[in-house]
C-alpha positions as CSV (number, residue, x, y, z in Angstrom):
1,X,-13.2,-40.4,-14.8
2,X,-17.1,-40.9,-14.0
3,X,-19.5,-41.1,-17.4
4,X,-21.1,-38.3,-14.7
5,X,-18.1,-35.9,-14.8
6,X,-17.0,-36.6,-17.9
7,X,-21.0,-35.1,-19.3
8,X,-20.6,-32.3,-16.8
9,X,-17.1,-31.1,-18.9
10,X,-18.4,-31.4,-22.2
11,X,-21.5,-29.7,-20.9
12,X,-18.8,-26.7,-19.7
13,X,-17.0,-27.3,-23.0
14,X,-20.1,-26.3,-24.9
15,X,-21.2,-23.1,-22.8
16,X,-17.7,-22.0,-22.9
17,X,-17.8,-22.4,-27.0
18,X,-21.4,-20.4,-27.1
19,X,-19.9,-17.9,-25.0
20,X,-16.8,-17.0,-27.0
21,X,-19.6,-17.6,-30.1
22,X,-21.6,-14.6,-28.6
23,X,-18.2,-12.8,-27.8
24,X,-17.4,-12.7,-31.4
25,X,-13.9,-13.2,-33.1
26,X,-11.0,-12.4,-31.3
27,X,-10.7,-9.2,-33.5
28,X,-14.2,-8.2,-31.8
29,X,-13.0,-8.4,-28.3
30,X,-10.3,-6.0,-29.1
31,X,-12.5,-3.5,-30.2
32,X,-15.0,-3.3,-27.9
33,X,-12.8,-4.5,-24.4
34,X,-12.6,-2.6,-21.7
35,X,-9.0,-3.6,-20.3
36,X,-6.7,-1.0,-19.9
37,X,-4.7,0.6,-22.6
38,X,-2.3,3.3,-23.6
39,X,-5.6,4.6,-25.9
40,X,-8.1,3.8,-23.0
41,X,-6.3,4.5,-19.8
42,X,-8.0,7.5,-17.9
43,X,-4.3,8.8,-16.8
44,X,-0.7,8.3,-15.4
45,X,-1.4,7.0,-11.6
46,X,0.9,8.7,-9.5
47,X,3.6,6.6,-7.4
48,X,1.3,7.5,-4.3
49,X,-1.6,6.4,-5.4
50,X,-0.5,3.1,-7.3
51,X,-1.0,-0.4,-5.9
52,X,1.3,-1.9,-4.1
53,X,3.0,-5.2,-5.5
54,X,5.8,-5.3,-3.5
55,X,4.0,-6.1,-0.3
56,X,3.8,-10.1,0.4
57,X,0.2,-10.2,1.5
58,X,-1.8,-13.6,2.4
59,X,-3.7,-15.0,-0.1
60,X,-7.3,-13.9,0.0
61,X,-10.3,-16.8,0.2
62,X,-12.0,-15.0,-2.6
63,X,-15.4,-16.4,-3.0
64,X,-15.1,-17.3,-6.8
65,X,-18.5,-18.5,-7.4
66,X,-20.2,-15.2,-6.9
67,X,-21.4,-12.6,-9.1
68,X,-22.4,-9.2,-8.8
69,X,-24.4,-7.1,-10.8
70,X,-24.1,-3.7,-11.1
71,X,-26.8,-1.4,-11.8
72,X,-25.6,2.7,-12.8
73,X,-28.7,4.9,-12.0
74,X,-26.9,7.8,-14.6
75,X,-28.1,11.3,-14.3
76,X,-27.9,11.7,-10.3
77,X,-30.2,9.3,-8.3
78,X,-32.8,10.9,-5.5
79,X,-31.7,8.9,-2.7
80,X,-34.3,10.9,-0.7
81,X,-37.3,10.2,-3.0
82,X,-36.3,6.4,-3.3
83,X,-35.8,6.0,0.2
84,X,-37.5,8.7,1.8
85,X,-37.4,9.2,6.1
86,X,-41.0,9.2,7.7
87,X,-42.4,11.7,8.8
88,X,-39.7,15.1,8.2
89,X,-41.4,18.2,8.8
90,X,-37.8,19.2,7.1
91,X,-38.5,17.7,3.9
92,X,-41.4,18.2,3.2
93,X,-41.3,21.9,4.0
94,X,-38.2,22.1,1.4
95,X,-40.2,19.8,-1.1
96,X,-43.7,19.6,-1.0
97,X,-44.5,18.5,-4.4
98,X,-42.2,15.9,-4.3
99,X,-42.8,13.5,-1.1
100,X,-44.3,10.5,-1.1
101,X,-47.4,10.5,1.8
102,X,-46.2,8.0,4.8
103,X,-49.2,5.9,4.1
104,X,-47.6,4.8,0.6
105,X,-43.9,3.9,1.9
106,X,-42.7,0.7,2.2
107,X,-41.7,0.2,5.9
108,X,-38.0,-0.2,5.7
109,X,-36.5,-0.6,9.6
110,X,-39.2,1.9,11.3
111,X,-37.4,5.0,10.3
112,X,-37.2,5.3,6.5
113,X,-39.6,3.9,3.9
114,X,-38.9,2.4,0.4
115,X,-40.9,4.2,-2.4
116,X,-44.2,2.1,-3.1
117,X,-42.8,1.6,-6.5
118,X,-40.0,-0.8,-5.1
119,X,-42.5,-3.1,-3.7
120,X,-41.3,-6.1,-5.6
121,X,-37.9,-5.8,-4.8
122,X,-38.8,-5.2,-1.4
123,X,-40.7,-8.1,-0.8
124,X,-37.3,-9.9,-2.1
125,X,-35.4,-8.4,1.0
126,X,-33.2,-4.9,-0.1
127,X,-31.0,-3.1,1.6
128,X,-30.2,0.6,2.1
129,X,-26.9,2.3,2.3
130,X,-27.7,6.2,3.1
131,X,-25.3,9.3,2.9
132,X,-22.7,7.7,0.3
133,X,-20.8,10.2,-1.3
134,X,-17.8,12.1,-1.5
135,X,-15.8,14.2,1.3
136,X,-14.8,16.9,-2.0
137,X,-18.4,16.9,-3.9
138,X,-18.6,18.0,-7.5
139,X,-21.9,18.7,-9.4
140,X,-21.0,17.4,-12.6
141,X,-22.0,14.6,-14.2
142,X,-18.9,14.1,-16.1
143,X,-16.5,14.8,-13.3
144,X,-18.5,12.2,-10.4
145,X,-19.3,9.7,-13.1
146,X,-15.1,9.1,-13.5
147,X,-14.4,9.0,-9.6
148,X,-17.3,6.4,-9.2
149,X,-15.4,4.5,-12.4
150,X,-11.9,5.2,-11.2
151,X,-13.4,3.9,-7.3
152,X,-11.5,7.5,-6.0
153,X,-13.7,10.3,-4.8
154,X,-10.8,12.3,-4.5
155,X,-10.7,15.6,-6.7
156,X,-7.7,14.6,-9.1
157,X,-7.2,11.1,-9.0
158,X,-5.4,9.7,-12.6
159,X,-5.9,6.2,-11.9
160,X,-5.7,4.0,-15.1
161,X,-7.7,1.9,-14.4
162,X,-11.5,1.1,-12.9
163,X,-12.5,-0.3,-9.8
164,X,-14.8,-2.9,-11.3
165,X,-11.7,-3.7,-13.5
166,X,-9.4,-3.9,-10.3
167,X,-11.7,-6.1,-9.0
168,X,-11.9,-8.3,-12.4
169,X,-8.4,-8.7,-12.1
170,X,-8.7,-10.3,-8.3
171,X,-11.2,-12.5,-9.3
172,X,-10.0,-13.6,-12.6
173,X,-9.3,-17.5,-12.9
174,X,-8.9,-17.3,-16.9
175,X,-11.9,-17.4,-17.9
176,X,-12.5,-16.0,-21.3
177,X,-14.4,-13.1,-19.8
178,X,-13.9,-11.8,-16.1
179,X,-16.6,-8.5,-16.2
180,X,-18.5,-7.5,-18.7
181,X,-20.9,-4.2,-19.9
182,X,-24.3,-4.5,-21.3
183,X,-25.4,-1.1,-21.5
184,X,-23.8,0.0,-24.6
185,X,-20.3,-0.3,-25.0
186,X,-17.8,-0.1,-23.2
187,X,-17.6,1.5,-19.3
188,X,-14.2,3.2,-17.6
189,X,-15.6,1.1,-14.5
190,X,-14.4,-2.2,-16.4
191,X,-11.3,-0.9,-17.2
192,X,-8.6,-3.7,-16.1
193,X,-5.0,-4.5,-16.3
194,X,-5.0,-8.5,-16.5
195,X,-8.3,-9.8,-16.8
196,X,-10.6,-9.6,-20.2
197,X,-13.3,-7.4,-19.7
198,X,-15.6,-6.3,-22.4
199,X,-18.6,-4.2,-23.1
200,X,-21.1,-5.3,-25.5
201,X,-23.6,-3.0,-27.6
202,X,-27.0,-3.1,-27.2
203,X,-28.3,-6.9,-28.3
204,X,-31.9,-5.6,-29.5
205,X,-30.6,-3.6,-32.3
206,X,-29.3,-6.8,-33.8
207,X,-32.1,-7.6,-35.9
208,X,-30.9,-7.1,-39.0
209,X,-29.0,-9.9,-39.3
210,X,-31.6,-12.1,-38.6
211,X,-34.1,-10.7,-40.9
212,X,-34.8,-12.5,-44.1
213,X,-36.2,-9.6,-46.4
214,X,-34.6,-9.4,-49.7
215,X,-33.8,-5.9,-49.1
216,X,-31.9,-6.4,-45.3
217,X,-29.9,-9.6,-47.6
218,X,-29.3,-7.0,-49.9
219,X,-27.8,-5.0,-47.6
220,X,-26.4,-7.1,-45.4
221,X,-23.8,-8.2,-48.7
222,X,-23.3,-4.5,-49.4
223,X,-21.8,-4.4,-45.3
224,X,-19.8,-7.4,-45.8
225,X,-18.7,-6.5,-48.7
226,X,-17.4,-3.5,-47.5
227,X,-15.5,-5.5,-44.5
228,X,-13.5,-7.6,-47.0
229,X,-9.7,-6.5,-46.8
230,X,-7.5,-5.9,-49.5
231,X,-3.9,-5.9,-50.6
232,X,-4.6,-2.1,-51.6
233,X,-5.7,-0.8,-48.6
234,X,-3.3,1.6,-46.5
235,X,-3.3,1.1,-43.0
236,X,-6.1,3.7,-42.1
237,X,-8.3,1.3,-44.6
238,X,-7.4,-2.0,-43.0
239,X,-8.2,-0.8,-40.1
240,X,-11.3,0.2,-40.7
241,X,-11.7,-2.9,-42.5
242,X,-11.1,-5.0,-39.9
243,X,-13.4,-3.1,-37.2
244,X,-16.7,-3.5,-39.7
245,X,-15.6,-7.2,-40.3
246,X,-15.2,-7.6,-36.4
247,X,-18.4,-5.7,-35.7
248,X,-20.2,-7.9,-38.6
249,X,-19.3,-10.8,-37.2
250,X,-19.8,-9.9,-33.7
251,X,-23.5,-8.7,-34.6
252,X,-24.0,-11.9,-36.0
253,X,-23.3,-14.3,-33.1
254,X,-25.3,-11.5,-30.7
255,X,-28.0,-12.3,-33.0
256,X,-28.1,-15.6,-33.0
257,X,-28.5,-16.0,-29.2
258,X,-31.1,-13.2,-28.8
259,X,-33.5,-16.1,-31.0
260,X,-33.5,-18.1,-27.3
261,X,-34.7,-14.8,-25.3
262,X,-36.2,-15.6,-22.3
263,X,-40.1,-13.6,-23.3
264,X,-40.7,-12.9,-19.4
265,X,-38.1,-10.0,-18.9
266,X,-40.4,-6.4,-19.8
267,X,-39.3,-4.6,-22.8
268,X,-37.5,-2.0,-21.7
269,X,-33.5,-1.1,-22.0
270,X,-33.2,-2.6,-18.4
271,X,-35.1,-5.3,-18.9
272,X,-32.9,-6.5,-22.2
273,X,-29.9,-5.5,-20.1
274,X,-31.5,-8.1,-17.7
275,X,-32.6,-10.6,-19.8
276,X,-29.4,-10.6,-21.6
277,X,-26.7,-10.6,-18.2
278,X,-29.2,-13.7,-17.4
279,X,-28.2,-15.4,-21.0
280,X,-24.8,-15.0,-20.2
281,X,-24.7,-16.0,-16.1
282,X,-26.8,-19.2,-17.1
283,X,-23.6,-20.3,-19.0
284,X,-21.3,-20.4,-15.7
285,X,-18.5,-19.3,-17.8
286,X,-16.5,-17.3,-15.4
287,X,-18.2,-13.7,-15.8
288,X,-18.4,-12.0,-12.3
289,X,-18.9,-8.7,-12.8
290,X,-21.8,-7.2,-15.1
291,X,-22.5,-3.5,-15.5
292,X,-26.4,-2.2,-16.9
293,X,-27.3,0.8,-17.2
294,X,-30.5,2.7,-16.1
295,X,-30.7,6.6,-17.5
296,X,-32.7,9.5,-17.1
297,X,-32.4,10.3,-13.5
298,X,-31.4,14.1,-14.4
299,X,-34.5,14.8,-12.7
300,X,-34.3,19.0,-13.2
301,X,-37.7,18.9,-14.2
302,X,-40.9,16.7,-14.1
303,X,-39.8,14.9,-11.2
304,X,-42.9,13.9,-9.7
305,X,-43.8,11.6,-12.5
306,X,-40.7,10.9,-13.9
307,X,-38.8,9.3,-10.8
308,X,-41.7,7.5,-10.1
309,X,-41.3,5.5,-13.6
310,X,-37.6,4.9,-13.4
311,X,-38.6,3.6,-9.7
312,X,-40.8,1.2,-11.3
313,X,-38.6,0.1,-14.4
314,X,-35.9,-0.1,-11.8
315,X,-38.2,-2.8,-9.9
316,X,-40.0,-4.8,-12.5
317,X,-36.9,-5.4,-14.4
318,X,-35.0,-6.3,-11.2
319,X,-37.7,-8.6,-9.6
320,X,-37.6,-10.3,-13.0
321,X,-34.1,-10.8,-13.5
322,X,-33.7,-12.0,-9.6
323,X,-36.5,-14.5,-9.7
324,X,-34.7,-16.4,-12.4
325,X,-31.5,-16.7,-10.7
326,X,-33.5,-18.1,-7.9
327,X,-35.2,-20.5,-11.3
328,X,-31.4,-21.3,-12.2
329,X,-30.5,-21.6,-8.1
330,X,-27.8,-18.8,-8.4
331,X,-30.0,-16.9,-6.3
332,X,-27.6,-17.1,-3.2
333,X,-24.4,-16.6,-5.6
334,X,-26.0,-13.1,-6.9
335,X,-25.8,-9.5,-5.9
336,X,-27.1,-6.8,-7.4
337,X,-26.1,-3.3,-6.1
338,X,-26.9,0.4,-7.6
339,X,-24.2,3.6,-7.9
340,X,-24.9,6.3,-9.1
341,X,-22.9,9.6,-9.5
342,X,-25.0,12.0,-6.7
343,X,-28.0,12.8,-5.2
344,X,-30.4,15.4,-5.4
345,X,-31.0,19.0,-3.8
346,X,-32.9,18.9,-0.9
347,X,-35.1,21.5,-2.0
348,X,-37.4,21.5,-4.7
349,X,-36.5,24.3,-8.1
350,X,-40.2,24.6,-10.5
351,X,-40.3,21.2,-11.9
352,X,-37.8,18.7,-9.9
353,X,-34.1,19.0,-7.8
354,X,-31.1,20.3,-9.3
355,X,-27.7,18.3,-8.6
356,X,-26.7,17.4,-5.2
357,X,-24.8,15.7,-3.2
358,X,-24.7,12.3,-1.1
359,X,-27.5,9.8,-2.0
360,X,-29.1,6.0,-1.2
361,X,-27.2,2.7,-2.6
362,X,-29.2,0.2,-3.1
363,X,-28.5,-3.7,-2.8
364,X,-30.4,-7.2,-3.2
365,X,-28.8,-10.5,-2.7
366,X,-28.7,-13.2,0.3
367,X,-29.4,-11.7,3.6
368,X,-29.8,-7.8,2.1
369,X,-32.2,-6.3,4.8
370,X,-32.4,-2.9,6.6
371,X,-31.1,0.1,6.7
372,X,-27.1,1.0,7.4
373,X,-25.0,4.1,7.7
374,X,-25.6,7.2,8.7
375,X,-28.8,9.3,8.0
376,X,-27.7,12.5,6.9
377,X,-28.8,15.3,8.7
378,X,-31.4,17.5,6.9
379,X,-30.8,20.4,9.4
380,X,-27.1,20.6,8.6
381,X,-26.8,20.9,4.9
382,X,-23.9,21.9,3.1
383,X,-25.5,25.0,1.3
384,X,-28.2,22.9,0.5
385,X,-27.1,20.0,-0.4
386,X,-27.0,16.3,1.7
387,X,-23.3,16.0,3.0
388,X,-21.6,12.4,2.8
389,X,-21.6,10.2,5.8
390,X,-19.7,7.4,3.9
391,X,-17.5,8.3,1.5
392,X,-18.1,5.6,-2.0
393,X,-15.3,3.8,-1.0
394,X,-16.2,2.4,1.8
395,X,-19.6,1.3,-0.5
396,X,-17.2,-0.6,-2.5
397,X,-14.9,-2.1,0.4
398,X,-18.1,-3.8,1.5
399,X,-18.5,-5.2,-1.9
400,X,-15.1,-6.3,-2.2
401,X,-14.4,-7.1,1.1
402,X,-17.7,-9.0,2.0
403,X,-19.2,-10.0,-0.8
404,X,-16.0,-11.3,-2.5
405,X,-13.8,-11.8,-0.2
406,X,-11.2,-9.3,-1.9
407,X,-8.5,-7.2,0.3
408,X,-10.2,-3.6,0.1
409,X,-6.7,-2.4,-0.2
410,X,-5.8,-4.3,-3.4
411,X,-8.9,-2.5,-5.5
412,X,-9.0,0.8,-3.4
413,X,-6.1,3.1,-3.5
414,X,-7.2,5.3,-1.4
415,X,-9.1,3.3,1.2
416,X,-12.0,2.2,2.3
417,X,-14.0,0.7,5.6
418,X,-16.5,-1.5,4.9
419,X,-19.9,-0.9,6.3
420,X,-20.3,-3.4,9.3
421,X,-23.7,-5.5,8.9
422,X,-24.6,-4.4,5.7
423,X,-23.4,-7.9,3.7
424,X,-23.5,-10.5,6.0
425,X,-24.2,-13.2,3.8
């Protein structure tokens, strides 16, 4: 073996060690992972909706050295305010508070405009998708944020598992960790049945364990104190035990590796979401699959400012987080691709848009350009509401598909056509 080679293993050796450093103890991943389990699974999947094992398919070129990064607008993202069409007499008769003048847009492909809050991110290259939703639309948050996890927009799915997890378990190689979440825990998207995947709490609030202050010391002994086990204890106390040891520990090692943060990412929850899924991808320790989170897009009221400031932590974080990959030269191995559970109303209420239903996905990696799909049309709503063109799945059959190289039907139960031209890369 090369002295050359031989450097680049130990140099793998060591990221692999501070990765499973900022994981924790093995007692940690356990508590916060996101694999499947009889106490985590979202259901019983019914024989017609299961995978198929049985069927000898060719082995997949799976393009192993990509990530993606998954960015959840939560609360129902305007896909018409982010991406609105030029000049529609439709919509701005049915909201005229709410439009965006021409002038401002961000020429798209000629027909729709980017919202001038997006214009880092557009000067990167983006892509839309328009009209992704589902065929049987619900207006609850709750019941369209678990068919975007379970990767089903049918009505009463019980899939067990999530499609980010599904894909985990295509990609995973045995690496310590195949997905993980940033954005507070745990996520049913991550949800797997092979691979490890794990969601992590929020690294920012880990400052008390680096803190020297004679009263944090103090009560930093009083916590592990607390998380030291005893032959006493009944099971419910061992248990308990164990999960404040774990989380102790786990704090700890977060802690430690927040002291290296990378100062140019903004200070906002996406940003440290950012900042942190950089941390973790500069390691090349297996990871494919990160999930952040980006909230407050319930947009029932206050709209006109408020969308506009998600639009623009949205971009500034982004921008950030993609101009160090290029820094780190993953910038051609990196995707980064919105969801979000539905759109908005077409028409304005006092303040903002109540629920709705299709909406814009929005995507930045190698060769994202343009527009694809179809535009819904604003003179045939469904009582109001945008109606699907593309149904979410066939959203996520162009990430598995053409991103990754995975079989659509080995992550997608129930189907999905990917959108031709839209990942070309």
């Amino acid at each position: 073996m090369s002295r050359t080679s031989s450097a680049s293993d130990e140099i793998q050796r060591l990221n692999r060690r501070r990765f499973l450093a900022l994981l924790g103890s093995a007692g940690a991943l356990g508590a916060v992972g996101c694999s499947a389990s009889p106490a985590m699974q979202l259901g019983t999947t019914p024989p017609d909706q299961q995978l198929d094992d049985d069927v000898v398919r060719p082995a997949p070129t799976i393009n192993a050295d990509r990530t993606l990064v998954v960015v959840e607008l939560q609360g129902g993202n305007d896909g018409l305010a982010m991406l609105q069409p030029f000049g529609d007499g439709r919509l701005r008769d049915m909201r005229p508070d709410l439009v965006t003048d021409d002038s401002e847009l961000i020429d798209a492909d000629g027909n729709f405009g980017w919202h001038p809050n997006l214009a880092g991110l557009a000067g990167l290259g983006i892509a839309g998708v328009v009209g992704v939703g589902s065929n049987e639309p619900d207006f609850s948050h709750f019941e369209m944020e678990q068919r975007w996890w379970r990767g089903d927009s049918a009505e009463r799915s019980r899939l067990s598992t999530g499609f980010f997890g599904r894909l985990c378990d295509q990609l995973d190689v045995g690496a310590p960790v195949t997905g993980i979440s940033l954005s507070g825990g745990p996520t049913p998207a991550l949800l797997a049945d092979k691979a490890v995947t794990v969601g992590l709490t929020d690294p920012g609030a880990n400052w008390i364990f680096r803190e020297n202050d004679p009263w944090i010391t103090s009560y930093r002994g009083t916590v592990e104190a607390l998380a030291q086990r005893s032959a006493s204890d009944g099971p419910a106390h061992d248990a308990a035990r164990k999960g404040l040891a774990d989380m102790t520990s786990f704090s700890q090692s977060i802690a430690q590796m927040e002291s290296d943060g990378d100062e140019r990412y903004p200070w906002t929850d996406l940003g440290q979401q950012l900042r942190f899924a950089s941390e973790i991808m500069s390691l090349d320790v297996g990871v494919r699959v990160l999930h952040v989170r980006l909230g407050g897009f319930d947009t029932h009221i206050g709209q006109s400012w408020r969308h506009a400031q998600l639009m623009e932590e949205l971009n500034e974080a982004t921008t950030v987080f993609l101009d160090h990959m290029s820094e780190l030269g993953m910038a051609d191995s990196t995707m980064v691709a919105t969801t979000s559970e539905f759109g908005r109303r077409v028409e304005q209420n006092d303040g903002g848009t109540d629920h709705g239903g299709a909406s814009t996905m929005l995507l930045c990696g190698p060769g994202t350009n343009g527009i694809h799909g179809d535009a819904p049309n604003l003179r045939a709503l469904d009582d109001g509401n945008v109606v699907a063109t593309a149904r979410f799945e066939d959203y996520y059959a162009t990430i598995a598909e053409d991103w990754f190289g995975v079989p659509a039907g080995d992550v997608l139960p129930s189907g999905g056509d990917p959108i031709t031209g839209l990942l070309s890369a």
